[in-house]
C-alpha positions in Angstrom: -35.3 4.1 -24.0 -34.8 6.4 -26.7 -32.3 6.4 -29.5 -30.7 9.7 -28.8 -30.0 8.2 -24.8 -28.6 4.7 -26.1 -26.2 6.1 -28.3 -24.3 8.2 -25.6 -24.6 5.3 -23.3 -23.2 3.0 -25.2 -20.3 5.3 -26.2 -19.8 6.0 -22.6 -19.5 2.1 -22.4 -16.9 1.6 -24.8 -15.0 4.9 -23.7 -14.9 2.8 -20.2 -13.5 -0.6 -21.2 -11.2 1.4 -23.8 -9.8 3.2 -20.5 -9.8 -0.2 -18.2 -7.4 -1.3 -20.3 -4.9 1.5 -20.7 -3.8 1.7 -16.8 -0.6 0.4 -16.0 -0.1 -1.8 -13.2 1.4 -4.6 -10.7 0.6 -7.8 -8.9 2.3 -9.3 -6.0 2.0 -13.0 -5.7 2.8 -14.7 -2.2 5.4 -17.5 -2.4 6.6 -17.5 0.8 4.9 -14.7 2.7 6.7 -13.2 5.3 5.7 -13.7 8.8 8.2 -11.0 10.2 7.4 -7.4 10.8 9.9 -5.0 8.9 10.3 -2.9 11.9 13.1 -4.4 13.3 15.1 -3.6 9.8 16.6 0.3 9.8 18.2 -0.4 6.3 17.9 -1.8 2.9 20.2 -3.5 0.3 18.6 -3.9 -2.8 20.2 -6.4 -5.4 18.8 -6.9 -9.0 19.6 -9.6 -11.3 19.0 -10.7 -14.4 18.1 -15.1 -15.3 16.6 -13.9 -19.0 18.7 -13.9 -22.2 17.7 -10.4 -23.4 19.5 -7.7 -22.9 18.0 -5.8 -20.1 20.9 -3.8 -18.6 19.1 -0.2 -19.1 15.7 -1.9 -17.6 17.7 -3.1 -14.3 19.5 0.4 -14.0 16.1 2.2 -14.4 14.7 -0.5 -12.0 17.8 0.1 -9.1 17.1 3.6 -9.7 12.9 3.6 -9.4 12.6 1.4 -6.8 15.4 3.0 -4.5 13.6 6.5 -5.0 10.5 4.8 -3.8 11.4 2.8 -1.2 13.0 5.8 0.3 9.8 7.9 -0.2 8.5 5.6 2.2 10.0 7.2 4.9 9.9 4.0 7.2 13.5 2.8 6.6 17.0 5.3 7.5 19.1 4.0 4.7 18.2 2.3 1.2 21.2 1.4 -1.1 22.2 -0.4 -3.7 24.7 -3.6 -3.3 24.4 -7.3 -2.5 24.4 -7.2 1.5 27.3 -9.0 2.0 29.0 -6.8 5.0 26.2 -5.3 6.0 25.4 -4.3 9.9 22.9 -5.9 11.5 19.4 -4.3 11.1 19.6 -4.5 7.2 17.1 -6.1 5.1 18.6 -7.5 1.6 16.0 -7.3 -0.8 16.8 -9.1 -3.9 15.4 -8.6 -7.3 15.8 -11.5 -9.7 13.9 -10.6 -13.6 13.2 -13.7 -14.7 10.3 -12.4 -17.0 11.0 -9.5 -19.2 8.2 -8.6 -22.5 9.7 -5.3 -24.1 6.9 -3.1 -26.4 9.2 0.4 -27.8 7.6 3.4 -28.3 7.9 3.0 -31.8 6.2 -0.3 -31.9 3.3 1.6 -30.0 3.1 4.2 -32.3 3.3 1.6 -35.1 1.1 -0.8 -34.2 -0.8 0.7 -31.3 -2.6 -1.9 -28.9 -2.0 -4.9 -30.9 1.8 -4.4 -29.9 0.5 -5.7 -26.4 1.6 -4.9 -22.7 5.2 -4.6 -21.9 5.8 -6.8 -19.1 8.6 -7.2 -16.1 8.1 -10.3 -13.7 10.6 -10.8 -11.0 11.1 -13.1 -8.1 12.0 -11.1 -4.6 13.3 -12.9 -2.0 13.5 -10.8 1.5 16.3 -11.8 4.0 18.3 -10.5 6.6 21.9 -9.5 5.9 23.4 -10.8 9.5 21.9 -14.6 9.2 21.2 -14.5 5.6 17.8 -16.2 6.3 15.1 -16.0 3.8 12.1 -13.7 5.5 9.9 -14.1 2.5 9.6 -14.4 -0.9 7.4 -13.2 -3.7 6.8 -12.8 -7.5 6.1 -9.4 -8.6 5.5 -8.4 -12.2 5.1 -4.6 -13.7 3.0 -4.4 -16.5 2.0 -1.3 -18.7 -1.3 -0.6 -20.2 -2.8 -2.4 -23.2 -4.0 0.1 -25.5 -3.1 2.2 -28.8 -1.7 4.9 -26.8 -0.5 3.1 -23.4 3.1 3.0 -22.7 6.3 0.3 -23.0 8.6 -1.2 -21.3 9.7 2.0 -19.2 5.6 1.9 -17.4 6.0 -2.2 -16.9 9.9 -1.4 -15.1 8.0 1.5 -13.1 4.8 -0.7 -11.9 7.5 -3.2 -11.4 9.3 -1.1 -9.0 6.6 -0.1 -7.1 5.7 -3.5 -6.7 8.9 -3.8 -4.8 7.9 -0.6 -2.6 4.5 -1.6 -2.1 5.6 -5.3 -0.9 8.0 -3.5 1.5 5.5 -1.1 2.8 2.7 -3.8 3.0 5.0 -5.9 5.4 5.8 -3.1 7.7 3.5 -3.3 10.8 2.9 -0.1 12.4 
């Protein structure tokens, strides 16, 4: 091969792994998968928590907020809100949200430092369970990450992946 065809190869190469690691994404880890089929649930309560030290107040509003928006867009469930589940009618799935992981990178540390500021990270442990019997239907570990390069984003892209963990693990459970 020629010298003039390695060079645009090789910067093709680079360009690739460079853009690998800039996507932002999730991953859904099975504790207790659930066995049941989500059709039999016409609602959802979702609950988040916090069990980290950090302040993450704005996270768990953006995360309430995300993840309600896309469970909804769904379009498989009549009513998705926000509370804990406690009085809720039968035919309501609680789904609750505990962080118990949170890695913060700020836009201004990504300008600043670019990639070596490192992913922004939100893990949290969902537990699925009906709101009548209060039994556990499933739970899982779910963790939003945002991409790892100079000009990926922060904590904002790990709370979105995050919440679309939470959609996807809903939507992956519903048999049709």
């Amino acid at each position: 091969m020629s010298k003039q065809r390695i060079i645009p190869l090789a910067a093709l190469i680079v360009l690739s792994i460079i853009l690998a690691g800039c996507t932002a994404s999730h991953k859904m880890v099975s504790i207790e998968p659930s066995e049941s089929d989500l059709r039999s649930y016409s609602a959802v309560v979702l609950s988040v928590e916090s069990n980290v030290t950090d302040d993450v107040q704005k996270e768990m509003t953006d995360l309430e907020r995300l993840a309600v928006a896309k469970i909804k867009a769904l379009n498989i469930f009549k009513s998705v809100q926000l509370g804990n589940g406690e009085r809720a009618p039968a035919g309501t799935l609680v789904v609750k949200a505990s962080i118990s992981k949170m890695r913060k990178v700020s836009g201004t540390s990504r300008f600043m430092v670019g990639a070596f500021a490192g992913r922004a990270s939100m893990t949290m442990d969902v537990i699925l369970s009906d709101a009548v019997t209060k039994e556990s239907i499933g739970s899982y570990s779910i963790t939003g990450q945002s991409g790892g390069t100079g000009v990926s984003g922060g904590t904002s892209d790990a709370v979105n992946k995050a919440a679309e963990g939470i959609a996807d693990l809903l939507a992956n459970n519903y048999k049709r």
